[in-house]
C-alpha positions as CSV (number, residue, x, y, z in Angstrom):
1,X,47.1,-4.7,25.5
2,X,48.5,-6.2,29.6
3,X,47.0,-4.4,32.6
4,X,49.7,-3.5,34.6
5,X,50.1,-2.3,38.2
6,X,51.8,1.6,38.9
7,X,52.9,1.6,42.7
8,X,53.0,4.6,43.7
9,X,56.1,6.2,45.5
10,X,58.6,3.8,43.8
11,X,61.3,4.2,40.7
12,X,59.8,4.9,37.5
13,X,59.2,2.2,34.9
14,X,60.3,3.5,31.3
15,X,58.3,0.3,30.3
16,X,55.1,2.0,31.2
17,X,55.4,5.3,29.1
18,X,52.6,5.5,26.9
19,X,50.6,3.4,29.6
20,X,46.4,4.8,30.3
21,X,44.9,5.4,33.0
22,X,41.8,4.1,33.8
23,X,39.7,6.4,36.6
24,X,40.5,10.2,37.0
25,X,43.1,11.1,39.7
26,X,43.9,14.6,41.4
27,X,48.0,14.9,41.4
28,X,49.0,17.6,43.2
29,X,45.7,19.2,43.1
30,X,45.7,19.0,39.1
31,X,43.3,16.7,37.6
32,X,44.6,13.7,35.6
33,X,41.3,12.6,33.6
34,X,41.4,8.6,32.7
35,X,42.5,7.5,29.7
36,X,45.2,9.6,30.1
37,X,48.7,9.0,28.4
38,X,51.2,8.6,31.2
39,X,54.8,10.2,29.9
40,X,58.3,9.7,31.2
41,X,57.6,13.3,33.8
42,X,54.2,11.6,34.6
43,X,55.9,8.6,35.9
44,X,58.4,10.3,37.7
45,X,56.4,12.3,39.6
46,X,54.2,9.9,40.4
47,X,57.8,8.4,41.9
48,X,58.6,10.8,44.5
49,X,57.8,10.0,47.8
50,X,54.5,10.9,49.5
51,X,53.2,11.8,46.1
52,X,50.1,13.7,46.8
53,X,47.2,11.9,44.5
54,X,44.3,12.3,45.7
55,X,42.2,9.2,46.8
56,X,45.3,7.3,47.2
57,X,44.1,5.0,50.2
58,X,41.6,3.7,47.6
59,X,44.4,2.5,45.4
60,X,44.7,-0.5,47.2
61,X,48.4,-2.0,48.0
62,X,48.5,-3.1,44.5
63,X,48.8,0.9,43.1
64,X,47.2,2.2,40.7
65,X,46.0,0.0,37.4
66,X,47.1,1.5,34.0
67,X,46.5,-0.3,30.1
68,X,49.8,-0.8,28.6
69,X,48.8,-0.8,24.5
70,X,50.5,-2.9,22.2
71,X,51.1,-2.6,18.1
72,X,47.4,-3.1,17.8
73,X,45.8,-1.1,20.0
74,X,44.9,2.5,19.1
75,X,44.1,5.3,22.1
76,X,41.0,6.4,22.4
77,X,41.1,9.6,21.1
78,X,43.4,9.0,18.2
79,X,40.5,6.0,17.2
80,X,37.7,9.3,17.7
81,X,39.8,11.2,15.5
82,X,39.5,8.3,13.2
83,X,36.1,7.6,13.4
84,X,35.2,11.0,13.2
85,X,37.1,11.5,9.5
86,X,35.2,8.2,8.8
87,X,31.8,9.3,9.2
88,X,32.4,12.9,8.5
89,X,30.9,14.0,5.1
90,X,31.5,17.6,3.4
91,X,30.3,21.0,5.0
92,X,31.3,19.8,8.7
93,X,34.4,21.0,11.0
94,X,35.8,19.0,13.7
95,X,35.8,19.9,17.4
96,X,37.8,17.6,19.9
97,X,39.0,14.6,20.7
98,X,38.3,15.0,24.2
99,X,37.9,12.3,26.3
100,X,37.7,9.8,23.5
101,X,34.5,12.5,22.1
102,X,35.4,14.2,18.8
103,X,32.3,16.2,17.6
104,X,30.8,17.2,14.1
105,X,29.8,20.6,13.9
106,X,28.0,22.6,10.7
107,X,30.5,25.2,8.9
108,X,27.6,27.2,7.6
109,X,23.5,27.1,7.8
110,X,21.9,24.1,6.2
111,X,20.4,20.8,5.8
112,X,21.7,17.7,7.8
113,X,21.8,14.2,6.4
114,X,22.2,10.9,7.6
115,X,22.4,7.9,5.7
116,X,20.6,6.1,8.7
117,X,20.9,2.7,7.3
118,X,24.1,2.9,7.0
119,X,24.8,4.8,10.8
120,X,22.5,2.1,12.2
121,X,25.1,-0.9,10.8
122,X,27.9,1.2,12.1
123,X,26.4,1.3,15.3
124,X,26.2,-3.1,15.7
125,X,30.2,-2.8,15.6
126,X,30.7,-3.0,19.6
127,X,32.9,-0.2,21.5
128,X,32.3,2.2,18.6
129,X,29.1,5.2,18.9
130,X,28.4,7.3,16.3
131,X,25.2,10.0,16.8
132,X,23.4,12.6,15.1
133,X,20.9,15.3,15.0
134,X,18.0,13.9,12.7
135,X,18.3,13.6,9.2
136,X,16.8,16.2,7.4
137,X,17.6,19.0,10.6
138,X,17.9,22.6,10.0
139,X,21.1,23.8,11.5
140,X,22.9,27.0,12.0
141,X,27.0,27.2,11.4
142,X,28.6,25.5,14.4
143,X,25.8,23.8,15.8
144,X,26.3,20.4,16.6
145,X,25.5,17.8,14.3
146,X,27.2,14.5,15.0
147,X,29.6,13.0,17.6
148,X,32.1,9.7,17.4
149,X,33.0,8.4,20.3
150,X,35.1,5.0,21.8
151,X,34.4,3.3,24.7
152,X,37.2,1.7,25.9
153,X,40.8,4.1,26.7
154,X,42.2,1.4,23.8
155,X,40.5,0.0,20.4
156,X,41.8,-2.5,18.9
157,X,42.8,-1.4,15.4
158,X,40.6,-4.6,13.8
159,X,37.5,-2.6,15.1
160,X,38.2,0.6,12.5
161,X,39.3,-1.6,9.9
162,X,36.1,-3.6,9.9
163,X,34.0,0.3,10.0
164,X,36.4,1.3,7.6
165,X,35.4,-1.5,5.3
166,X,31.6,-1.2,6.5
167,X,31.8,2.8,5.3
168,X,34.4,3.1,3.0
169,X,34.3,6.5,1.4
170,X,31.1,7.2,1.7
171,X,30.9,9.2,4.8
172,X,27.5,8.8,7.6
173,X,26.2,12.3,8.3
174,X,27.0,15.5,6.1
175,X,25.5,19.2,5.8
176,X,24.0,20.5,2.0
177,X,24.8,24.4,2.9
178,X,22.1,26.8,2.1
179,X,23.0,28.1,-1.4
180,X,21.0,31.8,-2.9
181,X,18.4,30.8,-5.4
182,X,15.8,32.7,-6.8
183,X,12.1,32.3,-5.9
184,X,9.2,33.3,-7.5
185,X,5.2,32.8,-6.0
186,X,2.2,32.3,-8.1
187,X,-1.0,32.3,-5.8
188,X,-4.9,31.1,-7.9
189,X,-6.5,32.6,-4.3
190,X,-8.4,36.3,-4.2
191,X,-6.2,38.1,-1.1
192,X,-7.7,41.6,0.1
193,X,-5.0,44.2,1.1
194,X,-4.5,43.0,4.7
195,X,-4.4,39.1,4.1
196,X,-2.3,39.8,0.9
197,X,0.7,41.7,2.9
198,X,0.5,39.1,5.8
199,X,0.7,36.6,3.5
200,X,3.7,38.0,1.3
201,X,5.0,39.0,4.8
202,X,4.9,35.0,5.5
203,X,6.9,34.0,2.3
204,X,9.1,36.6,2.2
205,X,10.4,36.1,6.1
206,X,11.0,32.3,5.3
207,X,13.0,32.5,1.9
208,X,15.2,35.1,3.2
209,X,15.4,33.8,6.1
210,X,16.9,30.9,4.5
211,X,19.4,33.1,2.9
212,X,17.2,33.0,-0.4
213,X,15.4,36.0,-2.8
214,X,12.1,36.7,-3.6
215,X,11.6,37.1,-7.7
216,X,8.1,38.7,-7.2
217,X,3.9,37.6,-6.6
218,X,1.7,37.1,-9.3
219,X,-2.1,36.8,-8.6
220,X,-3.9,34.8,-11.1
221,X,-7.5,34.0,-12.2
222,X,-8.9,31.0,-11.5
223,X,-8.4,29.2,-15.4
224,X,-5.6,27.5,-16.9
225,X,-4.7,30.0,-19.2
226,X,-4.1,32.0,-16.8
227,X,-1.6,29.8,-14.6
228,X,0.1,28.2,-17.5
229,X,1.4,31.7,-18.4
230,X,2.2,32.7,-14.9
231,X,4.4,29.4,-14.4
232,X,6.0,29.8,-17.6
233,X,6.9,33.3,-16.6
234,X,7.7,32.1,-13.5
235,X,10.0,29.1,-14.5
236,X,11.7,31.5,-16.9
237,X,13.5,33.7,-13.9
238,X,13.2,31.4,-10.5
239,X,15.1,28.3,-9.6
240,X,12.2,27.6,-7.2
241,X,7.9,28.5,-7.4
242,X,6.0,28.1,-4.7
243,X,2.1,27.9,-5.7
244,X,-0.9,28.5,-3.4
245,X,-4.4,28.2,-3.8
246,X,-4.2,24.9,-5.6
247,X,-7.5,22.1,-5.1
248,X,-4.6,19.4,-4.5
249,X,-7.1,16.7,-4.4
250,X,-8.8,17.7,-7.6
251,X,-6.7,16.3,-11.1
252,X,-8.3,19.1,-12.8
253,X,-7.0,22.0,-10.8
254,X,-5.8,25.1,-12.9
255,X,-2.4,24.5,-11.7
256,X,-2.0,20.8,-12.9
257,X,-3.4,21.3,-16.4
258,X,-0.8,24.3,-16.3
259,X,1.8,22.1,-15.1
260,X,1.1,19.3,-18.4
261,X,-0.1,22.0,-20.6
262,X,4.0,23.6,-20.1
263,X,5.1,19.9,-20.3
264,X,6.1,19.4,-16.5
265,X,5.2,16.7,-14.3
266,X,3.8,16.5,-10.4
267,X,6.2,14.4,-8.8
268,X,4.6,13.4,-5.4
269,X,0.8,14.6,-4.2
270,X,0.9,14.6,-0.6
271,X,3.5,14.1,2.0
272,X,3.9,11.5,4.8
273,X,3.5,14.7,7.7
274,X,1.3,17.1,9.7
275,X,0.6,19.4,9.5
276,X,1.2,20.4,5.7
277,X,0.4,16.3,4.1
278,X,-1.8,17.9,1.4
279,X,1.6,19.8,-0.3
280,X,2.5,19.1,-3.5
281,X,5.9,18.6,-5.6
282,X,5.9,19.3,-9.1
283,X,9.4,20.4,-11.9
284,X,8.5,22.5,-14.9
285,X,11.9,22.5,-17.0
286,X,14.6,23.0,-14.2
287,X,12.5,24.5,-12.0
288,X,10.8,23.0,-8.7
289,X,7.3,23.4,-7.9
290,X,6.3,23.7,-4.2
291,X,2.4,24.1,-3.8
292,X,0.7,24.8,-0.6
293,X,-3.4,24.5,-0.6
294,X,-3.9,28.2,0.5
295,X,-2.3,31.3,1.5
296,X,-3.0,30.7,5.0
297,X,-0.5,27.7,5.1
298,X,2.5,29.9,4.9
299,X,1.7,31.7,7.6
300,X,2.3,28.5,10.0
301,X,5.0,25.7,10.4
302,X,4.1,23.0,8.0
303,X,6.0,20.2,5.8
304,X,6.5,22.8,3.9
305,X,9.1,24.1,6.4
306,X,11.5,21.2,6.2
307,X,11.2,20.6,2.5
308,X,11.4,24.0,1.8
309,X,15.1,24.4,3.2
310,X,16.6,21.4,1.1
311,X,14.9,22.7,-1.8
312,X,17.1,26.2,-1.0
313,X,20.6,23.8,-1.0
314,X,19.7,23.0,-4.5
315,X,18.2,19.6,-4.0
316,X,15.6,19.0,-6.2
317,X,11.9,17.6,-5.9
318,X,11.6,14.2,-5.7
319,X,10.0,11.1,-4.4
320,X,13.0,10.7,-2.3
321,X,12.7,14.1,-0.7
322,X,9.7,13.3,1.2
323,X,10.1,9.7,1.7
324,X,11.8,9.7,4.9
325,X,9.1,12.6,6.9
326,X,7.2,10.3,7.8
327,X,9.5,9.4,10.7
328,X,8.9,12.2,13.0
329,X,6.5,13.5,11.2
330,X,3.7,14.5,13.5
331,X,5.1,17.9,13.3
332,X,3.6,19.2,16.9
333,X,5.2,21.8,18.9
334,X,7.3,19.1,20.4
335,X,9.0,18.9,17.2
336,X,9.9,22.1,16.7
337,X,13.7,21.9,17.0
338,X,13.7,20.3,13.6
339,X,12.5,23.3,11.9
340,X,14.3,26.5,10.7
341,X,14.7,29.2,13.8
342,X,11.6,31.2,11.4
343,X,9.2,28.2,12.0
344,X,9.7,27.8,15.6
345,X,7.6,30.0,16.7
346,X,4.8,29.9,14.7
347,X,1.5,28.5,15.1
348,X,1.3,24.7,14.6
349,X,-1.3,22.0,16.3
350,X,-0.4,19.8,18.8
351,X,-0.6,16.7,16.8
């Protein structure tokens, strides 16, 4: 790249086609952002005399300063193009470039994620910036999940081969779209009439919400017999049970002699959030387990409300799953963006 001076008013220099500029200027009462590619008509009417370009006494009586690139330099945009497709996982469509910004946006509802490590290395590679929603966000089609950007009007083309390299085919941020599974709920908790419709109210607004199906309740007595045949049931015609009712601090809870009685295992008690840390995550077969303490819980935003949504893109229980809540994971009402649109309004405390 050579920094060359434009003087306004004089021939046109074929040797500065393709030249950028570097602030915005008003030609002619049109707006010519910087970083702008200057072509051959560019040039000449920035030739004729008394061109009218705004701000011109602020030129200076050197003209007007453009970047001339060379073989190694790539524009802006076309670099934010580049970075973009770099970072871009699957179930994400492309908006842009405009001025040297090329955003990520969701093609359908789902689950954003980051590979944050890997972002975070990206982002030590200077004149390069690369930013996302949080990992683990609830998004709707076409909101925005992620932006690459360039800093200066031209990269050199070492600084996306050494991303390239850092990256490879791996991809940064990517959406898991919401996918229709089938749900069933087993509750060990005596509901009366009006508690038992607000609770099936509860779950039946947040799986369908979440584009999901409900398989059916089953209320159970409080033994093991009891629950071992309900989950069995259960496993038999849902992809995904939630439980309530469960003594999740007690080993010898109905539901986890049910769960080892039907030769399943509980995968993680407890999760690094709050509200919702006494959830836990259990698989009988091919089916995940997602128990809640009580009824009541599903009535409110929880963990349970942004494990619940990866769960419904097919990702299954595991340690991994939860590991990374713990990271914005005082779940008060100044947290609520990261829940489904359901969640948002419901009752949560502060902290």
């Amino acid at each position: 790249m050579r920094i060359a001076q434009l003087s306004l008013g004089e021939r046109p220099d074929d040797g500065l086609v393709g030249a950028v500029l570097t602030r915005d200027l008003d030609v002619a009462g049109t707006r010519w952002p910087k970083g702008r590619r200057l072509s051959w008509a560019d040039l000449v009417q920035l030739a004729q005399p008394g061109a009218a370009v705004g701000g011109r006494r602020d030129l200076g009586e050197a003209g007007l300063t453009v970047l001339v690139p060379d073989a190694a330099d790539v524009h802006e945009d076309d670099a934010a193009v580049r970075l973009a497709t770099l970072v871009a996982g699957g179930g994400l469509s492309r908006r842009g470039p405009t001025e040297s910004r090329v955003d990520l946006l969701a093609a359908s509802d789902g689950v954003v994620h980051v590979r944050i490590g890997l972002l975070e290395r990206l982002n030590r590679i200077d004149m390069i910036e690369v930013f996302t929603v949080y990992d683990g966000q609830v998004v709707r089609a076409g909101d925005l999940v992620a932006s690459a950007k360039i800093a200066p009007h031209l990269l050199p083309v070492a600084v996306l081969d050494r991303a390239t390299a850092l990256v490879g085919r791996r991809g940064v941020v990517g959406l898991a779209p919401l996918v229709v599974r089938r749900v069933a709920v087993v509750v060990k908790e005596s509901l009366h009439a009006p508690a038992r419709e607000r609770f099936e109210s509860s779950v039946r607004l947040k799986v369908e919400a979440l584009g999901s199906t409900l398989a059916g309740f089953d209320y159970v007595d409080e033994n093991a017999d009891a629950v071992s045949a309900a989950l069995e049931a259960a496993a038999g015609v849902a992809d995904l049970i939630l439980t309530a009712g469960s003594a999740s601090t007690d080993p010898s809870d109905p539901f986890f002699q049910a769960i080892d009685r039907l030769g399943g295992r509980v995968i993680r008690h407890g999760v690094p959030a709050h509200p919702g840390s006494m959830l836990w995550l259990a698989r009988i077969g091919r089916t995940d387990v997602l128990g809640l303490p009580t009824c009541g819980a599903y009535s409110k935003a929880t963990a349970a409300d942004l494990i619940l949504p990866r769960l419904l893109t097919g990702e299954r229980v595991s340690r991994g799953l939860v590991a990374g809540l713990g990271h914005g994971g005082v779940l008060g009402r100044s947290m609520r963006f990261r829940f489904p649109a359901y969640a948002r309004e419901l009752d949560a405390p502060d902290g």
